[in-house]
Residue frames as a rotation matrix with the C-alpha (Angstrom) as fourth column:
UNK 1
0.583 0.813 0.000 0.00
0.813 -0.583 0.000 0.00
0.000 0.000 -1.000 0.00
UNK 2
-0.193 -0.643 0.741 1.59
0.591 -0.679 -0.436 3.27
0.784 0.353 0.511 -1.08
UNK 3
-0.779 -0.244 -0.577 1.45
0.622 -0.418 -0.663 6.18
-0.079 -0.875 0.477 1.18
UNK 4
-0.747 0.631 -0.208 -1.17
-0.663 -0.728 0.175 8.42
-0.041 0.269 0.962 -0.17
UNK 5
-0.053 0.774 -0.631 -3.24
0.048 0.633 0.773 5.17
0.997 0.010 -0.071 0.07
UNK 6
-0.423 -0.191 -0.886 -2.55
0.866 0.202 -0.457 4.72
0.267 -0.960 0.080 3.76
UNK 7
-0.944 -0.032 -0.328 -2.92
0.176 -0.890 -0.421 8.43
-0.278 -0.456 0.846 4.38
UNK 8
-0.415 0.893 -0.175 -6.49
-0.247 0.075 0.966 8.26
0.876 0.444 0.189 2.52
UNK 9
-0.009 0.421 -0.907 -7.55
0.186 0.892 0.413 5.53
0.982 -0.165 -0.087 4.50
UNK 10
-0.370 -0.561 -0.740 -6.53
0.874 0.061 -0.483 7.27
0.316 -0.825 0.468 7.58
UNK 11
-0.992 0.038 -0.118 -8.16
-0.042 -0.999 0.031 10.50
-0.116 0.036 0.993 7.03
UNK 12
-0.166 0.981 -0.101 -11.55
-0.279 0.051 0.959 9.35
0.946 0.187 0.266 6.06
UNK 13
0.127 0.444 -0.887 -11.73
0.778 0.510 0.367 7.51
0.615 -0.737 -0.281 9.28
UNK 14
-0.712 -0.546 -0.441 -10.46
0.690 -0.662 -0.294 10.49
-0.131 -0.514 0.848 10.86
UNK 15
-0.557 0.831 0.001 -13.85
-0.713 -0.478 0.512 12.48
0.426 0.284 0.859 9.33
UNK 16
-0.134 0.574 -0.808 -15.80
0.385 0.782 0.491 9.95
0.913 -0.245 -0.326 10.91
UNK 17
-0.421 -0.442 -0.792 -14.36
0.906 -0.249 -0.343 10.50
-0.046 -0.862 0.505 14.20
UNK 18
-0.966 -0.208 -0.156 -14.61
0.221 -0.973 -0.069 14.34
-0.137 -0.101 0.985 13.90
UNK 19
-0.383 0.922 -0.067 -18.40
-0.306 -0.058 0.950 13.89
0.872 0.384 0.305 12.70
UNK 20
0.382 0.432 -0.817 -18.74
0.637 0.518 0.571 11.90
0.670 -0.738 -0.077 16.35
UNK 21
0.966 0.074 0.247 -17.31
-0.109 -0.749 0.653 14.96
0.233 -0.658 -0.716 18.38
UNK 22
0.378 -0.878 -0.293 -13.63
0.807 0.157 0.570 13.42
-0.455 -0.451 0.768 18.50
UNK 23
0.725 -0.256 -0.639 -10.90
-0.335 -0.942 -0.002 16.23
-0.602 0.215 -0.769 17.66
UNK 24
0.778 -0.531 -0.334 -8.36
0.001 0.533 -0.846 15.71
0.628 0.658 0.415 15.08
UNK 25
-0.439 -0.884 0.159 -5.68
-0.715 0.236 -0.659 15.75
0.545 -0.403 -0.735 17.95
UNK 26
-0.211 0.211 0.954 -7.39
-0.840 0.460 -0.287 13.05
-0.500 -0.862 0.080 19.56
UNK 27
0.969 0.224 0.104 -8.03
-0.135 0.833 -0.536 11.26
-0.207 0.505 0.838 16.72
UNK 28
0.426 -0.829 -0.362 -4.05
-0.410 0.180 -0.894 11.20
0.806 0.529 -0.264 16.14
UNK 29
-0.283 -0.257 0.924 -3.37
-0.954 -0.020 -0.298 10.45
0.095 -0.966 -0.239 19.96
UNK 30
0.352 0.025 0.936 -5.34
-0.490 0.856 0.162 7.45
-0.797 -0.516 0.314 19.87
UNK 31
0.972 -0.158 -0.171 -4.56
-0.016 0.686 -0.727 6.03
0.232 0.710 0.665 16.47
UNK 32
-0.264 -0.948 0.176 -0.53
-0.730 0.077 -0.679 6.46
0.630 -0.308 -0.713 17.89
UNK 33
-0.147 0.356 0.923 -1.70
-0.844 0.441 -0.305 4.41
-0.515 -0.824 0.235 20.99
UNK 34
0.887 0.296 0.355 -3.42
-0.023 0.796 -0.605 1.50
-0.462 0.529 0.712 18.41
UNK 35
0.712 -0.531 -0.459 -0.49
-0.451 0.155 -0.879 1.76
0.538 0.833 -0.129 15.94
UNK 36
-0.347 -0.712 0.611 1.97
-0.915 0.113 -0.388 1.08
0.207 -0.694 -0.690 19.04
UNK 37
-0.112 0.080 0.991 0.08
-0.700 0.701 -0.136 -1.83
-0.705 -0.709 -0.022 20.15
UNK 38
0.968 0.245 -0.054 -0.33
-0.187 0.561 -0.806 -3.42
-0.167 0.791 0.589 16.85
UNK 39
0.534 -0.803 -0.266 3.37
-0.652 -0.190 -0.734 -2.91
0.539 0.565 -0.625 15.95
UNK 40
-0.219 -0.370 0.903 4.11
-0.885 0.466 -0.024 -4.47
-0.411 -0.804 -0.430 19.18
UNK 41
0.550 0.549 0.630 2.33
-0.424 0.833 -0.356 -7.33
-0.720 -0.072 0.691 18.30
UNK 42
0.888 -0.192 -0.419 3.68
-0.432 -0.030 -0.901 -7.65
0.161 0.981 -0.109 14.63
UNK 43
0.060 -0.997 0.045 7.25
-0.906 -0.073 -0.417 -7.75
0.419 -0.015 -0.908 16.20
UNK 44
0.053 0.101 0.994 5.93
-0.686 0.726 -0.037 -10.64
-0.725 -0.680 0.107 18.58
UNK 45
0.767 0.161 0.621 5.54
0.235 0.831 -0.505 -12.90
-0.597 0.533 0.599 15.14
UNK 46
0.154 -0.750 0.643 7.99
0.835 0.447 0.322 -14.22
-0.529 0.487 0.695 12.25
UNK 47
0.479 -0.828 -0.291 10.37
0.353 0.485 -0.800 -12.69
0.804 0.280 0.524 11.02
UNK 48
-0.188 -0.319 0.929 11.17
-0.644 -0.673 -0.362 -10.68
0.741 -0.667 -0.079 14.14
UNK 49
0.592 0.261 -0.763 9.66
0.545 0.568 0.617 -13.52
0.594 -0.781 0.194 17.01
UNK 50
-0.807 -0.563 -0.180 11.05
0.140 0.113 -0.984 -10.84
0.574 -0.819 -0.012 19.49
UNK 51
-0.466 0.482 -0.742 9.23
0.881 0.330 -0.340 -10.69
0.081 -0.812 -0.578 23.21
UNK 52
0.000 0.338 0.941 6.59
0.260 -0.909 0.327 -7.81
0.965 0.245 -0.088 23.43
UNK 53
-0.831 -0.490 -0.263 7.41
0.393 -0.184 -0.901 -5.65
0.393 -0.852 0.345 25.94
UNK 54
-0.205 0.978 0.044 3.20
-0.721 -0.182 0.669 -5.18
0.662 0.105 0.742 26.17
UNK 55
-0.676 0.105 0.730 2.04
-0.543 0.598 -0.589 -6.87
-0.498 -0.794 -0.347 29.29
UNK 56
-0.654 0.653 -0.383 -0.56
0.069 0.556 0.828 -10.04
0.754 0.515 -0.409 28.46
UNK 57
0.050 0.970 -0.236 -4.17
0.920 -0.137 -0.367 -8.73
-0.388 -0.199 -0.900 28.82
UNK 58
0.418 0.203 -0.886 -3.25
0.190 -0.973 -0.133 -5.32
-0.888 -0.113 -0.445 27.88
UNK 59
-0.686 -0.629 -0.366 -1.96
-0.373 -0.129 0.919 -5.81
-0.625 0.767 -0.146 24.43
UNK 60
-0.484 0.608 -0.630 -3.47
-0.875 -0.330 0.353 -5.62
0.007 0.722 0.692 20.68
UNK 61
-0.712 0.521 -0.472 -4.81
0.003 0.674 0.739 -9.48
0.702 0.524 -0.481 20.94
UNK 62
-0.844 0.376 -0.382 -6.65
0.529 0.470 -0.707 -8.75
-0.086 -0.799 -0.595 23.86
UNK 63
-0.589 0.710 -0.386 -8.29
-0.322 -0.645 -0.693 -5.78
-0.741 -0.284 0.609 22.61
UNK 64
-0.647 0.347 -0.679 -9.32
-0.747 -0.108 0.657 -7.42
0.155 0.931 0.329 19.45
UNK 65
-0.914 -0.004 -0.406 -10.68
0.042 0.994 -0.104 -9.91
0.404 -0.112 -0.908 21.09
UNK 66
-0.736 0.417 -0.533 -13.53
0.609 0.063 -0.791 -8.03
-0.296 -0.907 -0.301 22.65
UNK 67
-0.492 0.614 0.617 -16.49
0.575 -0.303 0.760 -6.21
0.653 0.729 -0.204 20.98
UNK 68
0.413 0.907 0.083 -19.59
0.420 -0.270 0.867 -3.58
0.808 -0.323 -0.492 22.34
UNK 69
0.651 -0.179 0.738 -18.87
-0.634 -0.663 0.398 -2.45
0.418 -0.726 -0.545 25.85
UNK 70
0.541 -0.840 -0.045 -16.22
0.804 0.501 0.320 -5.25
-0.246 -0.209 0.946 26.92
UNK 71
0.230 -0.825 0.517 -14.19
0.911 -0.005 -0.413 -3.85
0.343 0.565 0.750 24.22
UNK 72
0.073 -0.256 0.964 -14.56
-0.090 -0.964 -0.249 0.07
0.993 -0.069 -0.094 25.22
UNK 73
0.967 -0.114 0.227 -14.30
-0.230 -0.016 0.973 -1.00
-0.107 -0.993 -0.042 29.05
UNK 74
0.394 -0.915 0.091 -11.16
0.634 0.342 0.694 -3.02
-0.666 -0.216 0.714 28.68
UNK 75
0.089 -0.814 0.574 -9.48
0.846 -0.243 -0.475 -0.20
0.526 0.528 0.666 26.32
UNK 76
0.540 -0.073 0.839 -9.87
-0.459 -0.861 0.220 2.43
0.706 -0.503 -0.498 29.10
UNK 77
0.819 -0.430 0.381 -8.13
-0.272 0.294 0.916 0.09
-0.506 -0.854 0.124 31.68
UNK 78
0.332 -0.854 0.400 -5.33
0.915 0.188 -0.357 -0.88
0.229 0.485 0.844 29.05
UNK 79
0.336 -0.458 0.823 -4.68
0.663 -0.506 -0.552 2.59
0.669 0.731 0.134 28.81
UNK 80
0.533 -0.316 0.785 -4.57
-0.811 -0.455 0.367 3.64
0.241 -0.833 -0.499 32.41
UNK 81
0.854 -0.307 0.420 -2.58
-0.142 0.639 0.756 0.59
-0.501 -0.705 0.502 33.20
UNK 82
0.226 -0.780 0.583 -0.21
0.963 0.088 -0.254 0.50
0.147 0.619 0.772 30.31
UNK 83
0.685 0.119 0.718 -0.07
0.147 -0.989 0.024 4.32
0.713 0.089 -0.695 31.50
UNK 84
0.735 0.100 0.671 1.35
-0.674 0.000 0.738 2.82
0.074 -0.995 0.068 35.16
UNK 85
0.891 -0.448 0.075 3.86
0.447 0.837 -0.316 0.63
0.079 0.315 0.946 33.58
UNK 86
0.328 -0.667 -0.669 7.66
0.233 -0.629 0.742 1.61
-0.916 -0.399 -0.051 34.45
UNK 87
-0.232 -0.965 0.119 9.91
0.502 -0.014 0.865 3.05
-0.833 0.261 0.488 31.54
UNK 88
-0.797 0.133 -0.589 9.21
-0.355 -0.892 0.279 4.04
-0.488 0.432 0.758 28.31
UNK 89
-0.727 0.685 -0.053 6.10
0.573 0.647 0.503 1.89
0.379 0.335 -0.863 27.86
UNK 90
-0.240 0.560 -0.793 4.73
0.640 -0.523 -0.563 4.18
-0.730 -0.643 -0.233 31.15
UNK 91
-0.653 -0.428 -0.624 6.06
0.106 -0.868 0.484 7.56
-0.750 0.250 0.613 29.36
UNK 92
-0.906 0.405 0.120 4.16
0.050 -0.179 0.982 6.70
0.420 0.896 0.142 25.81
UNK 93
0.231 0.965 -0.125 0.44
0.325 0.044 0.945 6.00
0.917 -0.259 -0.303 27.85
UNK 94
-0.762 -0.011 -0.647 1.03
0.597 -0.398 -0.697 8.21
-0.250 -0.917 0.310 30.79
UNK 95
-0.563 0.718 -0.411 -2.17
-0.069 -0.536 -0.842 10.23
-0.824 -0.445 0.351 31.74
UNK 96
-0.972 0.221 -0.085 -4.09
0.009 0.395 0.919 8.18
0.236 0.892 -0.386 28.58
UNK 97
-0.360 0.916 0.177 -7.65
-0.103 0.149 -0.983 8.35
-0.927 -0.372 0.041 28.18
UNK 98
-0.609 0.300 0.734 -10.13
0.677 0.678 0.285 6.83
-0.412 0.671 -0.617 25.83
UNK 99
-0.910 0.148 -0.388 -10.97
-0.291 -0.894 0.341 9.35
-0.297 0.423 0.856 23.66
UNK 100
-0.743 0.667 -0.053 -14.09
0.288 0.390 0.875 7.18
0.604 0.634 -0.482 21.53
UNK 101
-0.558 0.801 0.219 -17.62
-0.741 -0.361 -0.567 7.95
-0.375 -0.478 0.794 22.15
UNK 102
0.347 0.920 0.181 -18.65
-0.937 0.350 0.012 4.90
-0.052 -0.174 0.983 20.68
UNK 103
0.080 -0.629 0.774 -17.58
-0.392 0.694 0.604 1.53
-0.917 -0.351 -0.190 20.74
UNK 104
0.668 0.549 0.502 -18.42
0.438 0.255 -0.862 0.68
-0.601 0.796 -0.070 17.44
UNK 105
0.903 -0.429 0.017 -16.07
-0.256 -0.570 -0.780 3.04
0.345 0.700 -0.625 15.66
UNK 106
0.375 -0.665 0.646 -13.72
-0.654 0.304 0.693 1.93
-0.657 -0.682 -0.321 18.49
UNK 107
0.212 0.022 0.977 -14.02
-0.070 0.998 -0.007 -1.67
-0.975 -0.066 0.213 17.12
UNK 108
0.908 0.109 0.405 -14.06
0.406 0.008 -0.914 -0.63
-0.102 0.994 -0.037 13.29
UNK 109
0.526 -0.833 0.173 -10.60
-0.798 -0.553 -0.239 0.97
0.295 -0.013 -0.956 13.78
UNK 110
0.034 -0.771 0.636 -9.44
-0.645 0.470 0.603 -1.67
-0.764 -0.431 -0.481 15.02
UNK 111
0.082 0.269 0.960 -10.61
0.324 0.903 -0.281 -4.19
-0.942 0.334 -0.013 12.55
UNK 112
0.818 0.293 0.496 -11.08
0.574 -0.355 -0.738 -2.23
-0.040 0.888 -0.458 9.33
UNK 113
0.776 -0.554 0.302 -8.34
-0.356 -0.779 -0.516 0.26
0.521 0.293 -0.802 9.34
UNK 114
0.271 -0.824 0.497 -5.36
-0.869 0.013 0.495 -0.71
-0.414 -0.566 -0.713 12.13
UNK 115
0.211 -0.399 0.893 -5.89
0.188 0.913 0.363 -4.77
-0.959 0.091 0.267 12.10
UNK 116
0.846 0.479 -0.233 -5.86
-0.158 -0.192 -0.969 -4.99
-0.509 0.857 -0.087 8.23
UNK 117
0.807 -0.573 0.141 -2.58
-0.151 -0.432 -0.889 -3.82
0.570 0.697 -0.435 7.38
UNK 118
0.566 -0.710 -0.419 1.59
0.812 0.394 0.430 -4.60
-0.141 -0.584 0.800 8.93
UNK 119
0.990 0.141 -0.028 2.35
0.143 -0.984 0.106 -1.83
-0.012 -0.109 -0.994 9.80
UNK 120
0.301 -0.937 0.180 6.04
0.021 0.195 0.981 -3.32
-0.953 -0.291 0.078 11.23
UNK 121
0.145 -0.494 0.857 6.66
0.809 0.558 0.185 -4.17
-0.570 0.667 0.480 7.31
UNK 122
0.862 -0.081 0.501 6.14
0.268 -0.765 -0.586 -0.64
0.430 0.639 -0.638 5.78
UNK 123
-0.540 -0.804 0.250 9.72
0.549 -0.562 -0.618 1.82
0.637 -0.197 0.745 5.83
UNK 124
-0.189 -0.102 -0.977 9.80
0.793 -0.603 -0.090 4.21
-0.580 -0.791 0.195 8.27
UNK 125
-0.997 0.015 -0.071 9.27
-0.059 -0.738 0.672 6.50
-0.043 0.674 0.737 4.98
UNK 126
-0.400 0.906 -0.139 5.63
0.603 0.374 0.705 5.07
0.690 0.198 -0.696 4.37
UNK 127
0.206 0.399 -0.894 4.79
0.875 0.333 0.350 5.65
0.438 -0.854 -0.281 8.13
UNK 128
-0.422 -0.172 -0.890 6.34
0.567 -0.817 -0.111 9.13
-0.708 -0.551 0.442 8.59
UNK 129
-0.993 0.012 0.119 4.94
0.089 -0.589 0.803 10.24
0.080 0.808 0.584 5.07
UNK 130
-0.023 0.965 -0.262 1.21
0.790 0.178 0.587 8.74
0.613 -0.193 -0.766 6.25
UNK 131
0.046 0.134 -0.990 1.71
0.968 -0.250 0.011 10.81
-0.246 -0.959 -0.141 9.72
UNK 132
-0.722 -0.310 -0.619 2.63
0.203 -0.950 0.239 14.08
-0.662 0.047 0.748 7.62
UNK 133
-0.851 0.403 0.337 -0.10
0.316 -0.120 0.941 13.47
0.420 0.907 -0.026 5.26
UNK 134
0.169 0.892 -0.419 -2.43
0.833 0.098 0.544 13.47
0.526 -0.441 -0.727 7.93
UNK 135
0.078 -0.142 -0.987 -0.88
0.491 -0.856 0.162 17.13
-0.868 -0.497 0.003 9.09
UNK 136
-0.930 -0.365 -0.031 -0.81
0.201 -0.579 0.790 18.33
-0.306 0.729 0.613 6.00
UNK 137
-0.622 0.778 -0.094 -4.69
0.428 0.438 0.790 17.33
0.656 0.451 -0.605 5.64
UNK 138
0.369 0.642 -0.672 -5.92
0.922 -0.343 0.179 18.55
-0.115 -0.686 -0.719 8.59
UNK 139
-0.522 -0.355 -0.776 -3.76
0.418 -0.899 0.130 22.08
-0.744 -0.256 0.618 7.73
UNK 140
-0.914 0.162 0.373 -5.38
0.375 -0.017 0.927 21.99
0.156 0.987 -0.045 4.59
UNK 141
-0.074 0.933 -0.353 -9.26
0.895 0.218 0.388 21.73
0.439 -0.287 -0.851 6.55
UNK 142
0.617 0.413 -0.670 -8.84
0.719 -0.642 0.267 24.18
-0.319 -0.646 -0.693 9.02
UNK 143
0.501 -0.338 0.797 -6.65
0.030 -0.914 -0.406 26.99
0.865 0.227 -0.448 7.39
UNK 144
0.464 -0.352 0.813 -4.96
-0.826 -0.502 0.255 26.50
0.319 -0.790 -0.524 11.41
UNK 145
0.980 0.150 0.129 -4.18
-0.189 0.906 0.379 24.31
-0.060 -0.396 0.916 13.50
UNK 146
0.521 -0.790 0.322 -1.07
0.421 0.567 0.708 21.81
-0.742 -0.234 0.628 12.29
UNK 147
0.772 -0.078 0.631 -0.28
0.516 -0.504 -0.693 24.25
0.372 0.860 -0.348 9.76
UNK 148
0.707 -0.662 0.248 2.07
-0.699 -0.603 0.384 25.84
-0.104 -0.445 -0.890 12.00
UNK 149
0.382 -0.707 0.596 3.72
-0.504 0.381 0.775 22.27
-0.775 -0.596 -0.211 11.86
UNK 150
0.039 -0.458 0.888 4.23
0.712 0.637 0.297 21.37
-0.701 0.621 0.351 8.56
UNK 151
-0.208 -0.742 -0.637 6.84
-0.419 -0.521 0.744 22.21
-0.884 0.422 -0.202 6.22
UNK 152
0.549 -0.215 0.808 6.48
-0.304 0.849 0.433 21.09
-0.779 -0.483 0.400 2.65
UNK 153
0.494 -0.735 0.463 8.75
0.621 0.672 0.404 18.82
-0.609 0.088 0.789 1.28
UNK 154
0.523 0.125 0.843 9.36
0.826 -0.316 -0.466 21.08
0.208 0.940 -0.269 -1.34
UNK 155
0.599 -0.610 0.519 10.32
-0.507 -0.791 -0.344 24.28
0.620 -0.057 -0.782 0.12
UNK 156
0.795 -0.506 0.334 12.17
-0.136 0.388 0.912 21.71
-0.591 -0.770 0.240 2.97
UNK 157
0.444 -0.704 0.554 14.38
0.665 0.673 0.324 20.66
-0.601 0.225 0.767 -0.35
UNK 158
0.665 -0.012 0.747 14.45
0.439 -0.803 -0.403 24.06
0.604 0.596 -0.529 -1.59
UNK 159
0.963 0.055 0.264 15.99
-0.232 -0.330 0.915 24.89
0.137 -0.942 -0.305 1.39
UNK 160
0.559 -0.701 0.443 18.62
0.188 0.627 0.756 22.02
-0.808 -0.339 0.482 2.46
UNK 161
-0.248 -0.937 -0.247 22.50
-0.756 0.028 0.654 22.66
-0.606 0.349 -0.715 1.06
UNK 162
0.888 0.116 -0.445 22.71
-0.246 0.937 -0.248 20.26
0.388 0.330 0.861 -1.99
UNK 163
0.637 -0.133 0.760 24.36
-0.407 0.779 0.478 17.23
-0.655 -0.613 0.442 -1.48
């Protein structure tokens, strides 16, 4: 999946969200949160088989595992407990909070848009070009906002000493 696909696919769901009262920084807060616990996972299977540093119950197979209110009960306690964890597991889900207003959209993110796709296999290009598409999109919407935070690419290589 190219990047402007990804970033699509990310943004519509992201108009969803914003149509249910979520903000577009909250919709990027929690989809960081999901991407983190999926990736985790990913790494947990072949070719990588290393050891997720995601406690078991509070990682991505538990939440998929759980639908309706289960699913939106047990992803507020993931996130205050994976919040309470020491190092830099704490640091990433300190003072987390379940942003969703409905479980349902909860559950379709996972399934339809996170599970779907391996995230671990795309480049770090793919995955930083998705995350800037999705600031470049949302400067694009509001005339404010992440506009202050993106640069682009263009004037960034207009810019930089050649090489």
């Amino acid at each position: 999946m190219t990047s402007a696909n990804i970033v699509q696919k990310l943004w519509n769901y992201c108009n969803v969200l914003r149509d249910d009262g979520m903000s577009y920084g909250d919709y990027v807060e929690q989809l960081t949160y999901l991407l983190f616990l999926k990736m985790s996972d990913e790494r947990t299977k072949a070719p990588y088989n290393k050891p997720s540093g995601v406690p078991a119950g509070y990682d991505w197979p538990s939440l998929i595992s759980k639908d309706g209110d289960e699913l939106f009960d047990h992803y507020r306690h993931l996130l205050d407990q994976l919040g309470k964890e020491k190092g830099l597991l704490g640091l990433i889900f300190n003072k987390s909070q379940n942003k969703f207003q409905d479980p349902a959209k909860l559950r379709r993110l996972l399934v339809d848009l996170i599970g779907k796709e391996n995230w671990s296999v795309m480049s770090a290009d793919v995955k930083g070009d998705a995350y800037e598409g999705l600031l470049e999109k949302n400067a694009q919407d509001t005339k404010s906002g992440a506009g202050q935070y993106f640069t682009p690419h263009p004037l960034i290589q207009a810019s930089s000493p050649p090489k």
